[in-house]
Every structure is written in C-alpha cells, then in structure tokens.
PLY file of the C-alpha trace (Angstrom):
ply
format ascii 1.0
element vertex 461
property float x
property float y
property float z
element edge 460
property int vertex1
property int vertex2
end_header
-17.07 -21.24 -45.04
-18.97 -19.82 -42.20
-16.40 -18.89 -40.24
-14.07 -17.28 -42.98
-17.75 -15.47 -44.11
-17.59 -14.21 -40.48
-13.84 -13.03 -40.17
-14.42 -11.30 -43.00
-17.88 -9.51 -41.64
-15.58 -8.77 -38.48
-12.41 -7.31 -40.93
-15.09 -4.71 -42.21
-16.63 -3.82 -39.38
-13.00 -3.35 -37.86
-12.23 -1.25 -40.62
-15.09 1.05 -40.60
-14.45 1.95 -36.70
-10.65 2.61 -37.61
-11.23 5.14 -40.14
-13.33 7.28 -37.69
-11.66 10.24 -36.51
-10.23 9.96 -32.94
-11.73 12.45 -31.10
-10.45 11.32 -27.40
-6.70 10.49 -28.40
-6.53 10.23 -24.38
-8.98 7.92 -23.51
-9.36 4.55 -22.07
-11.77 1.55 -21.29
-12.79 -0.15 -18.45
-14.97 -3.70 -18.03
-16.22 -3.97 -15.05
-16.42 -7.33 -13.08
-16.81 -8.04 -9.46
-13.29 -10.34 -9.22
-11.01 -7.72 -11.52
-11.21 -4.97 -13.88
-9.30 -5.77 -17.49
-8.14 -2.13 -18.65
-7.48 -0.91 -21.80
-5.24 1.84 -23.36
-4.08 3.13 -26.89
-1.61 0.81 -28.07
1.15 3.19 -28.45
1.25 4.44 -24.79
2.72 0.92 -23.39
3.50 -2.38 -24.31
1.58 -4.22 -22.80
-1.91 -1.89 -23.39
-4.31 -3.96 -21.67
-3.95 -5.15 -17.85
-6.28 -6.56 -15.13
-6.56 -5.26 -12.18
-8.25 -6.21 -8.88
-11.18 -4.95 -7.23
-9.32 -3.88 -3.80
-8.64 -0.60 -3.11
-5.12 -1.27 -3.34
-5.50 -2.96 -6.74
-7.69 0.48 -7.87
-5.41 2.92 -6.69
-2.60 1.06 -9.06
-5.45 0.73 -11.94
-5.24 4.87 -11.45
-1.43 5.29 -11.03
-0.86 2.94 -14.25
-3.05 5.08 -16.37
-1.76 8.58 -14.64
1.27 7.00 -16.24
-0.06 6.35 -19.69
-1.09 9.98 -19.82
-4.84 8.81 -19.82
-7.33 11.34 -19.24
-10.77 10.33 -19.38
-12.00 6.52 -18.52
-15.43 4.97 -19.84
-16.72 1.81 -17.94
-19.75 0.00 -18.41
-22.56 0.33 -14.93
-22.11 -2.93 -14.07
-24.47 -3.97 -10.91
-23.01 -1.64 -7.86
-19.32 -3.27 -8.57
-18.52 0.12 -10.77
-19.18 2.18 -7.92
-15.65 1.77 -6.22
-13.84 2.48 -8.88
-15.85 5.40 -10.16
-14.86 7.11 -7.39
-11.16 6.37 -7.18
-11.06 7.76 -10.50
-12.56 10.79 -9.85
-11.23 11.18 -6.94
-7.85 11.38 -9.19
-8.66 13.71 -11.37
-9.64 11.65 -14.02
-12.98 12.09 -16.61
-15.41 9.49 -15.98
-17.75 8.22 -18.33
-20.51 5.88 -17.01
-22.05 4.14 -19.87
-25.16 1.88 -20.12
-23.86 -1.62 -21.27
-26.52 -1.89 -23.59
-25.13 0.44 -25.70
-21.66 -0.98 -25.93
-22.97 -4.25 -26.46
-24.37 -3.94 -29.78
-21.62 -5.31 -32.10
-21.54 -9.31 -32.07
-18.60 -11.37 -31.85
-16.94 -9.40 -28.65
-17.84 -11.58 -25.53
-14.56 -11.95 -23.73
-13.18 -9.46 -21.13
-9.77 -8.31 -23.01
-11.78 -7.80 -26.55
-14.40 -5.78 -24.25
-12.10 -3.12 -22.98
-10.30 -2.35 -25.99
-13.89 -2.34 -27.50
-15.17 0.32 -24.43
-11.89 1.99 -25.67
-11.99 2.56 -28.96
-15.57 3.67 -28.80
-14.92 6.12 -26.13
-12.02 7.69 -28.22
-14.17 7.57 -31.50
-16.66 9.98 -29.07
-19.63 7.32 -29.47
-20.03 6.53 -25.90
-22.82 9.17 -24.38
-22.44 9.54 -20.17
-24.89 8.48 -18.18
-26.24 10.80 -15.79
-24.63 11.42 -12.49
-25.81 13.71 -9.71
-22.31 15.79 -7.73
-21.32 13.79 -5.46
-23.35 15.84 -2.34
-26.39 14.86 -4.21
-25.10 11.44 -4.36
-24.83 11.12 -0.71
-28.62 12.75 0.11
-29.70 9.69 -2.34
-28.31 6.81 -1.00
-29.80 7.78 2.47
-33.09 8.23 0.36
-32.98 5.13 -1.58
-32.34 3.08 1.72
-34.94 5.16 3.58
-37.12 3.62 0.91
-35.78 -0.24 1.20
-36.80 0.43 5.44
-40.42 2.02 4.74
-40.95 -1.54 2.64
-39.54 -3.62 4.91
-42.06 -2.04 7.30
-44.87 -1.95 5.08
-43.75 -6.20 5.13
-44.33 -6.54 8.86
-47.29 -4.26 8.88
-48.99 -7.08 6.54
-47.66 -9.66 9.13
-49.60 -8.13 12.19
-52.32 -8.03 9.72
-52.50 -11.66 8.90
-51.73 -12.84 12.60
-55.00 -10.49 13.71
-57.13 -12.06 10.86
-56.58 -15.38 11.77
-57.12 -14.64 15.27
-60.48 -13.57 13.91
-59.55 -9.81 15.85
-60.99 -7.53 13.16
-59.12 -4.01 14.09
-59.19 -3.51 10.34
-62.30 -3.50 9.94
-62.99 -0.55 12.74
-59.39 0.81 12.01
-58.31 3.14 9.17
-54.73 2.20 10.18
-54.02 -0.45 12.51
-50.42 0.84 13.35
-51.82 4.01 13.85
-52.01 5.09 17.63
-54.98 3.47 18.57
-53.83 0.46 16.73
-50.52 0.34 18.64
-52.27 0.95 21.89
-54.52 -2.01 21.37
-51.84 -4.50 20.27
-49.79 -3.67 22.90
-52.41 -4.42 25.10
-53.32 -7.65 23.03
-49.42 -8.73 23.75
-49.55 -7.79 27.37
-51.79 -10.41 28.26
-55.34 -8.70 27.89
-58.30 -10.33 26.56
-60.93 -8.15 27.87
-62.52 -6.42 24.92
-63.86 -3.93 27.03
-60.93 -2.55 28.41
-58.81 -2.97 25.08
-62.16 -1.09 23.32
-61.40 1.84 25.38
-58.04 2.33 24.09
-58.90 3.51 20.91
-59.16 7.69 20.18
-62.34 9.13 20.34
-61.93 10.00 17.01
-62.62 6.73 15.83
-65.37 6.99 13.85
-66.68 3.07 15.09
-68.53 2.84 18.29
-67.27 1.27 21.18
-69.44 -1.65 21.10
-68.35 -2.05 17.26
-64.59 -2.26 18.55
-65.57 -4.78 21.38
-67.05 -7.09 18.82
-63.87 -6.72 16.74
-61.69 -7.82 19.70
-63.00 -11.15 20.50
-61.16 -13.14 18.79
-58.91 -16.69 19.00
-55.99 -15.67 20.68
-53.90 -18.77 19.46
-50.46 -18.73 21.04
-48.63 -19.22 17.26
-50.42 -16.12 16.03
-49.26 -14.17 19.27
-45.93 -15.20 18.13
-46.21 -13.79 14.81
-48.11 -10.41 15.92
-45.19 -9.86 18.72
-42.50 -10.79 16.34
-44.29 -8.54 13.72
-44.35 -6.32 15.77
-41.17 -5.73 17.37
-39.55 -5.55 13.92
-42.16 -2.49 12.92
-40.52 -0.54 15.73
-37.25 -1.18 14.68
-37.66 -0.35 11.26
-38.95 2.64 12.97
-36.52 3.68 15.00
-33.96 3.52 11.50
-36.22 5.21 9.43
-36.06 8.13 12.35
-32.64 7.87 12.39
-32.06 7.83 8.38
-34.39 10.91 8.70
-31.73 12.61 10.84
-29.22 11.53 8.17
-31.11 13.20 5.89
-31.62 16.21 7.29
-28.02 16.55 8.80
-26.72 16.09 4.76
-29.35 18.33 3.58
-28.11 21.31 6.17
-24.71 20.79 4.21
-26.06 21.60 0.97
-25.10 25.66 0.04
-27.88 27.39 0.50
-29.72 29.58 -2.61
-31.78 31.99 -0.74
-31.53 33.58 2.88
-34.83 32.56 4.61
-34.61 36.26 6.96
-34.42 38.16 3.33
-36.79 36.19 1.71
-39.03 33.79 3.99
-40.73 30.70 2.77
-43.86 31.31 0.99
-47.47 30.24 2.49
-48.01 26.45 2.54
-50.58 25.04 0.27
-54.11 26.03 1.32
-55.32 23.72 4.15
-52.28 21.47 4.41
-51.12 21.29 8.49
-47.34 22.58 8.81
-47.47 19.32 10.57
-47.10 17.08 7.44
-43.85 19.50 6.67
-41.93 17.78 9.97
-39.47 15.69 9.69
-37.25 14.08 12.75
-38.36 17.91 14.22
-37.42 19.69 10.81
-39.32 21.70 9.00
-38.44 19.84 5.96
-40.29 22.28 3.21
-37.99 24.89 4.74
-34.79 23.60 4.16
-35.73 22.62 0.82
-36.79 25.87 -0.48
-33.18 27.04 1.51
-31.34 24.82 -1.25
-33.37 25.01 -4.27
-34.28 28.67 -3.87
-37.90 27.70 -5.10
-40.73 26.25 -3.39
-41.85 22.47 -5.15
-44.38 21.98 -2.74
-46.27 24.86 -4.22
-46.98 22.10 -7.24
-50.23 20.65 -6.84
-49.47 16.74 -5.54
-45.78 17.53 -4.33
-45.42 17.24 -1.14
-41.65 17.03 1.07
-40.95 13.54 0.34
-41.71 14.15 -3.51
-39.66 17.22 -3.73
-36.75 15.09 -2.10
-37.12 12.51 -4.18
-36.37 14.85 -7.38
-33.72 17.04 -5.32
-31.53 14.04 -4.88
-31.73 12.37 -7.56
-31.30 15.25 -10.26
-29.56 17.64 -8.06
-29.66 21.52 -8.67
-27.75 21.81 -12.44
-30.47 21.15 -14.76
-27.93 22.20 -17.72
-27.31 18.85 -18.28
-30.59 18.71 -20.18
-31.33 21.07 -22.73
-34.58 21.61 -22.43
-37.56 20.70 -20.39
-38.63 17.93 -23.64
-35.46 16.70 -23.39
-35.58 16.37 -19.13
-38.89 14.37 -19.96
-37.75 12.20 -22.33
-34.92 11.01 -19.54
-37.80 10.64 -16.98
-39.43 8.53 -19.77
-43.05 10.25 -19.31
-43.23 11.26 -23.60
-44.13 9.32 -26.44
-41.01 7.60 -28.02
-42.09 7.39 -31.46
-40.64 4.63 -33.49
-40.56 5.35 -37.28
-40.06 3.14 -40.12
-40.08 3.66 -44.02
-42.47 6.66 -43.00
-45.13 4.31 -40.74
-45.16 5.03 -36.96
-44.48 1.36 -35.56
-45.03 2.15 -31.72
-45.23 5.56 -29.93
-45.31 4.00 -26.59
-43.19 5.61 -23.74
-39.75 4.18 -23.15
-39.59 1.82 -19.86
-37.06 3.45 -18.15
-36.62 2.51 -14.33
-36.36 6.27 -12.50
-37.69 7.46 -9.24
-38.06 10.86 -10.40
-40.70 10.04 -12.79
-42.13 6.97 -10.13
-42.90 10.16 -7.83
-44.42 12.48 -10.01
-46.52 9.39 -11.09
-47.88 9.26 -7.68
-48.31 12.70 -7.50
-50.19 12.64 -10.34
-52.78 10.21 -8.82
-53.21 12.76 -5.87
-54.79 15.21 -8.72
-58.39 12.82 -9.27
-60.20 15.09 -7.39
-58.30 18.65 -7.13
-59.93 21.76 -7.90
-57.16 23.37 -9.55
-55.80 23.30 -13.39
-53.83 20.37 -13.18
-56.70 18.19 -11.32
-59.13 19.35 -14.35
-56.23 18.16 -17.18
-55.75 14.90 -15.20
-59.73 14.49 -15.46
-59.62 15.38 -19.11
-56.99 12.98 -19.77
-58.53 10.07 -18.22
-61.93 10.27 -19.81
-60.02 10.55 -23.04
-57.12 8.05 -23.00
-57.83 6.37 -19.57
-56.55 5.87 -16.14
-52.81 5.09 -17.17
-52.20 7.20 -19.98
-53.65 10.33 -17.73
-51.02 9.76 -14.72
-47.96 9.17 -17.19
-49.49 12.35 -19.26
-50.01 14.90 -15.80
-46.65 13.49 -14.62
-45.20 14.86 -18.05
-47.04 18.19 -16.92
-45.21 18.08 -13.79
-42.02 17.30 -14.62
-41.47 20.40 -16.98
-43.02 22.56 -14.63
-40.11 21.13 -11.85
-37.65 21.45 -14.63
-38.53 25.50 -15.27
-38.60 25.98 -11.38
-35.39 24.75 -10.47
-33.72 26.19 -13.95
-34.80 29.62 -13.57
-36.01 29.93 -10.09
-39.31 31.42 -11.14
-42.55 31.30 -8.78
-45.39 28.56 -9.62
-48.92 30.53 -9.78
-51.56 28.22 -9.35
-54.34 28.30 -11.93
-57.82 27.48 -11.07
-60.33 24.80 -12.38
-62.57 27.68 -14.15
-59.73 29.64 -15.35
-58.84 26.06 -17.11
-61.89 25.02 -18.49
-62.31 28.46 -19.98
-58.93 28.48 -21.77
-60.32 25.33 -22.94
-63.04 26.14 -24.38
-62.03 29.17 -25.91
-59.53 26.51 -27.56
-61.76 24.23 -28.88
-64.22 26.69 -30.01
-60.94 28.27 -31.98
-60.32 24.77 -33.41
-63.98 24.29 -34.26
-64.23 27.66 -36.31
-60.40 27.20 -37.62
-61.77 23.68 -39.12
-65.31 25.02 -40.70
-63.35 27.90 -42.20
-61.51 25.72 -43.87
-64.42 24.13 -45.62
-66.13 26.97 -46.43
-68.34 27.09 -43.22
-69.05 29.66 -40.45
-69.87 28.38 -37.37
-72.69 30.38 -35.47
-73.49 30.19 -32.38
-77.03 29.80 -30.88
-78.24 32.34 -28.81
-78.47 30.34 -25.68
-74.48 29.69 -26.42
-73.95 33.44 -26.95
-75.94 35.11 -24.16
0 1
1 2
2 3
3 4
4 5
5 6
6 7
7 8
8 9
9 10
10 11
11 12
12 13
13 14
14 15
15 16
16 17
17 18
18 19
19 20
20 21
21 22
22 23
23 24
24 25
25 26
26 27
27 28
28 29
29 30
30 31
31 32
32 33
33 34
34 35
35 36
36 37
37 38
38 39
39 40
40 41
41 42
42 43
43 44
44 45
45 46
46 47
47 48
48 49
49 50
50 51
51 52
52 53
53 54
54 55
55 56
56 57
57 58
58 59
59 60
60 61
61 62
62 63
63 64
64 65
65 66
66 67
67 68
68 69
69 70
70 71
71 72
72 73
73 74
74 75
75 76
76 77
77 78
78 79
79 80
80 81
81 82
82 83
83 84
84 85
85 86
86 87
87 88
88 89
89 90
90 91
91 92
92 93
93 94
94 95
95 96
96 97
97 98
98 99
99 100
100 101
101 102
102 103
103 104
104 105
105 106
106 107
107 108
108 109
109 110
110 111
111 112
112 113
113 114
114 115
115 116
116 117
117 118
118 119
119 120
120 121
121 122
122 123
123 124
124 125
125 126
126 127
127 128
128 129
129 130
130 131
131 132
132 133
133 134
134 135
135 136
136 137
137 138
138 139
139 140
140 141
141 142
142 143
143 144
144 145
145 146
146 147
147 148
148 149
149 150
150 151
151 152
152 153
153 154
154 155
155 156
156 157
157 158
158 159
159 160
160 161
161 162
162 163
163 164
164 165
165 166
166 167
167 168
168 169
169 170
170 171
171 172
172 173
173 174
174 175
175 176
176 177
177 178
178 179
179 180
180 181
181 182
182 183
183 184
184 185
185 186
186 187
187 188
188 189
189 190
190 191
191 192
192 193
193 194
194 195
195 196
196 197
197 198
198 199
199 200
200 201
201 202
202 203
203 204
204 205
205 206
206 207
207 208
208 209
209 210
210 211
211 212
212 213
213 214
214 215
215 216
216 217
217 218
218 219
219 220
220 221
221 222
222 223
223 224
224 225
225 226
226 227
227 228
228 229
229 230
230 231
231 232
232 233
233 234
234 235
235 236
236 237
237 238
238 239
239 240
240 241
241 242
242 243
243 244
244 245
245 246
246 247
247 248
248 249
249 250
250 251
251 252
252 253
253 254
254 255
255 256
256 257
257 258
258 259
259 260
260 261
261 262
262 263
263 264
264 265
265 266
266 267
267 268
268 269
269 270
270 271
271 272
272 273
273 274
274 275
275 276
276 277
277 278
278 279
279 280
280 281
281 282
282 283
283 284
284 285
285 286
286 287
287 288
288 289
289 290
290 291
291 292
292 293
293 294
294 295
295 296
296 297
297 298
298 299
299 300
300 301
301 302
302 303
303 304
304 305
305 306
306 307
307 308
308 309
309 310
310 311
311 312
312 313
313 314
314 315
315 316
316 317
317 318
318 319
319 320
320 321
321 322
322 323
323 324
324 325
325 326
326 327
327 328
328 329
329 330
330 331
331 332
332 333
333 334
334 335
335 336
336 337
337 338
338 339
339 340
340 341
341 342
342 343
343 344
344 345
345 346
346 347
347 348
348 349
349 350
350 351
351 352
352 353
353 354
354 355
355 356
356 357
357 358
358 359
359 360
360 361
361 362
362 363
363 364
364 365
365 366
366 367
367 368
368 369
369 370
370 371
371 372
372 373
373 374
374 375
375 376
376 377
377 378
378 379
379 380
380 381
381 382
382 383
383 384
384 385
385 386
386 387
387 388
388 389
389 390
390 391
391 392
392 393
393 394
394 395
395 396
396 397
397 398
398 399
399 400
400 401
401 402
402 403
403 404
404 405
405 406
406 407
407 408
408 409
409 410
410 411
411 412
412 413
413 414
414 415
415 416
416 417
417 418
418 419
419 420
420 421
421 422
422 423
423 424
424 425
425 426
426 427
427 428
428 429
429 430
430 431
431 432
432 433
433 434
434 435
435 436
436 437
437 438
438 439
439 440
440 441
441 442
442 443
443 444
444 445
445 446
446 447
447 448
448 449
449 450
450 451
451 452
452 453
453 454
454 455
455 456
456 457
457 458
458 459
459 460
C-alpha cells in the first residue's frame, strides 16, 4: 500500500514537471562522478538518450562530440568536489553553454538516487529553465585564483611550521617569544640559525637581535638559556627548513601571480592617469610584491584604486579581483552582490512571523577578506572606523565585522561597476551626520505625538 501510495506521489509529481513549458528544447544533463559521467539528452534526439562516459580526456572529448551530434547546446552539471572541473572546460572549450549548478538545489525531489534517473532529472530541469548558474569568474580570472587559493594553502602550511619552531623553543625553555614580536622575523631567524649552528652562548646569540628590539640585551640573554635537548633541535631544524621552503614557493607563486596579473588588459594608462597617493602613512613598502608594486598593477586592471578603502590593503584587493573578476553585471545591484557574499540578513518568513533573520553561511573568500578588513577598522579615525564602533557597542563584536564588511562590499561593488573615486569621510564629519540623524528621528517621533522637542540652551549654543 505504501509503495503503490508512493508511485502514485511520484506519477504526480512527474506530471506536474511535464506540463511546464520547455524553455531550453536544447539542453542536456550531466552527473558528475569521479569514475564516469552518465549523460542525458531529450529523448527524441537518439535512441539511446542517456550514455556514460569516462572521466579521461579521451572519454570527454567523445561526451562533447556525442552531444555536438545530438544538436545539444547548453549542458547543466552538478559541482561535484573538483571532478566537474575537467569537463567544464572541455565543454566550453567546444562551444557549448555551461551551467554549473549547486547540487543542493537539484536534489530536492525524493525518490531520484541513482545516476541514470539523476541526469535525466539535471535534464529536464535545465530545459524547464529551473536550474540558476552558479557563478563563474572568465577564465583569466580563473587562473589569477587558483595561484591565489594555493598561495593561501602555502602561507598555512607555513603558519604550521612556524608553531613547530615555537613548541621545540618552549620546551627547550628558550623564550624568544617572550622578547620577540615575531620569532621568524629577522632577528628571530638570525638567532635560530645560530641556535642550529652549534651556539649556546647567550651572549653572542643576544647580540644578534636588531637594535630595534624593544627588550634589553640582558632580557634576551636570559631568554636564551635554555635545554638544548637534541630531539627538540631536531624538530626546530626540521621546522625550520620546511619554513624556508614554503618560502621560497610562496615567492615563486608571487611571481605567478604577478606574471598572470601583467596579462590582464589593462583599464587605465598609468602615464595619462598615474596612481593616486597611497593611504596616509602606509610605507610603499607594504605595496611590494616579488619586486612589484602590486597596488600599481591593480589599479592598471581595475581602473580604480581598492586600497583607497579603509582596511584594504593589496592582498585584500586581490582576493576580490580574482575571485569576482571585473563584470559586476552579473549582479544587479550592490544588495544583490551582498547577499552572494552572504554579509545581509536572510530573513525567513512564515504565515507573516519572521522565523530567523540570520545571515546565510555561505563559504566565500570575498566576504572572509572584507571580514578581516573590517577588524582592521577598531581603532580608525575615519567614517567607517566610527560605524564599526557604533555597531559593536550596539549589536556586539560579530554582528559589527559582518555589518562593516556589508559596508565594504557595496562600496567595492560601486568602484569596480562605475569606476568612480572613493572620498574618504572623516570621524567628525560622521558623527555629525549622525547626530543630525538622530536628532531628525527624535523630533520626527515627538511630532508625531503631539510634542516639540526643545533644546536646552547648553545643547543649542
């Protein structure tokens, strides 16, 4: 009884989908799997309408030749892990119209769990038109990202050894942390180089350090006596060997990145228009990477300067170059850019009641770094620092850096969309408009109970 109850659920539902208008009569379906691909067609372009195919190239470049065939012009598959990724770009590469789709959004509709019923599902939703793309960079902008994203995998597998040399020095007893800032900093180097060299004369290692160290000398001394156990040598040399590879990569990934970057077409001519001033008080220093000026070639691309935004920096601005490129038509407006980043309130409604209004959690390094560059903001003198500060006495620490990094994303998104110039507003020209706000609200609000709100004389001298 069950089962005939559920046919019968299933005969609806089929029904239903059929009697939507096809609105992609060319379109087909992909599930993606790492051991072979089952494709699916319309039914009327070839007998047999759904095939697997392998995952090698050979296999894919017959997956695209077959559907060529079946006059197929656009393809939805599901993002499955990175196993989508080869076959994305056969397809495009041959012309066809890719549709990347988030598999929880195909997956909705129970009793489909096999590969062949998934295709011709992806399929028939795709031609129905209720499959929405996920976004995808051009494919220059997919290139600058993977060197970013790896960059990123190397400066934590560094961070991982740093924490290594860390331990092995703490239970040596050696406190450089305590008289260090950063202990692979160049004094820091200098001294565990020393410390693997053979030297145990605190003295002598002592004098290593910069005379900008803000410890004394006899401070440092006392730090470096320690038990220099010959298993915790092996860990600090081991450590630290692998911190100067990962080095050496992340200098050479930097050179990738700047080499792909110097590819991009540029927007502006830096001898017409030059790069605007850096930031007050930031050294051009911090702009250099692998002997680039980094914020140059940035503004060269993008036509607009993002490190102008209080709290973004290079790396920040090439997080969000790469990973939303230069077309920011594919979002309407700046709401809907920051609903994408995840950094609004997603209001859930029921019946009339708001259940949750909650921001989605949605996994994006676009909104990760203006998150970060919203923490920069505690203790700025400028508009944004003053809003942060606001925020956080209101709603708290978290709410504050997801609400600034809302700030910052849609002023990125009006930068890059119309190429206009950020003007940085002061902390006093803030707090007025403020209070000239409030004190609006305040007489809007007794107006409309029949008050008049007076102020003292203190208040209006």
């Amino acid at each position: 009884m069950k089962t005939r109850l559920q046919n019968r659920k299933n005969k609806k539902t089929k029904i239903k989908l059929d009697s939507l208008p096809v609105l992609e009569p060319n379109a087909a379906g992909i599930d993606i799997a790492h051991r072979e691909h089952w494709c699916a067609v319309p039914p009327d372009r070839c007998e047999k309408p759904v095939r697997p195919f392998g995952t090698f190239t050979e296999d894919l470049e017959k997956m695209a030749d077959w559907l060529q065939e079946c006059g197929i012009t656009t393809v939805a598959m599901e993002s499955t892990g990175v196993y989508w990724i080869p076959a994305f770009q056969v397809l495009e590469r041959r012309g066809f119209k890719v549709c990347l789709v988030n598999a929880r959004h195909v997956k909705n509709v129970s009793g489909r769990k096999s590969d062949v019923l998934d295709c011709q599902w992806i399929q028939r939703l795709h031609s129905c038109g209720l499959l929405n793309a996920s976004f995808r960079p051009a494919d220059s902008m997919c290139v600058l990202r993977s060197y970013l994203r790896y960059r990123d995998d190397l400066v934590s597998a560094r961070s991982v050894q740093c924490q290594h040399m860390q331990k092995a020095l703490q239970q040596m007893n050696v406190q450089l942390h305590q008289v260090l800032s950063d202990v692979t900093g160049a004094s820091g180097r200098r001294i565990i180089e020393a410390i693997l060299a053979g030297e145990r004369d605190a003295r002598k290692m002592a004098a290593l350090a910069d005379r900008q160290v803000r410890a004394s000398v006899t401070t440092i001394e006392k730090a470096l006596r320690g038990d220099y156990r010959a298993e915790h040598l092996f860990v600090l040399r081991s450590a630290f060997d692998l911190y100067q590879t990962y080095e050496r990569k992340i200098h050479l990934c930097d050179e990738q990145i700047i080499a792909q970057l110097a590819q991009l077409p540029a927007r502006v001519d830096l001898k017409d228009k030059p790069v605007p001033p850096p930031k007050p008080g930031r050294p051009r220093l911090l702009d250099m990477v692998a002997g680039t000026d980094l914020r140059a070639e940035l503004y060269r691309c993008t036509g607009v300067d993002l490190t102008a935004i209080e709290g973004v920096g290079v790396l920040t601005a090439q997080v969000v170059l790469s990973e939303i490129g230069l077309d920011m038509t594919r979002w309407r407006s700046e709401k809907q850019f920051a609903s994408w980043l995840g950094l609004c309130p997603d209001n859930r409604i029921s019946g009339g009641k708001v259940l949750s209004s909650h921001t989605r959690p949605v996994v994006n390094p676009v909104a990760d770094a203006l998150r970060i560059a919203a923490t920069t903001l505690q203790h700025s003198k400028t508009a944004l620092g003053a809003f942060y500060r606001r925020m956080r006495a209101k709603l708290g620490a978290a709410s504050a850096i997801t609400a600034t990094a809302h700030k910052l994303a849609r002023i990125v998104y009006r930068l890059l969309k119309y190429g206009e110039l950020y003007v940085r507003q002061g902390m006093e020209d803030y707090e007025k408009k403020y209070r000239e706000r409030v004190l609006h609200n305040l007489k809007k609000t007794a107006a409309s109970f029949g008050f008049e709100l007076t102020p003292t004389q203190q208040l209006a001298s």
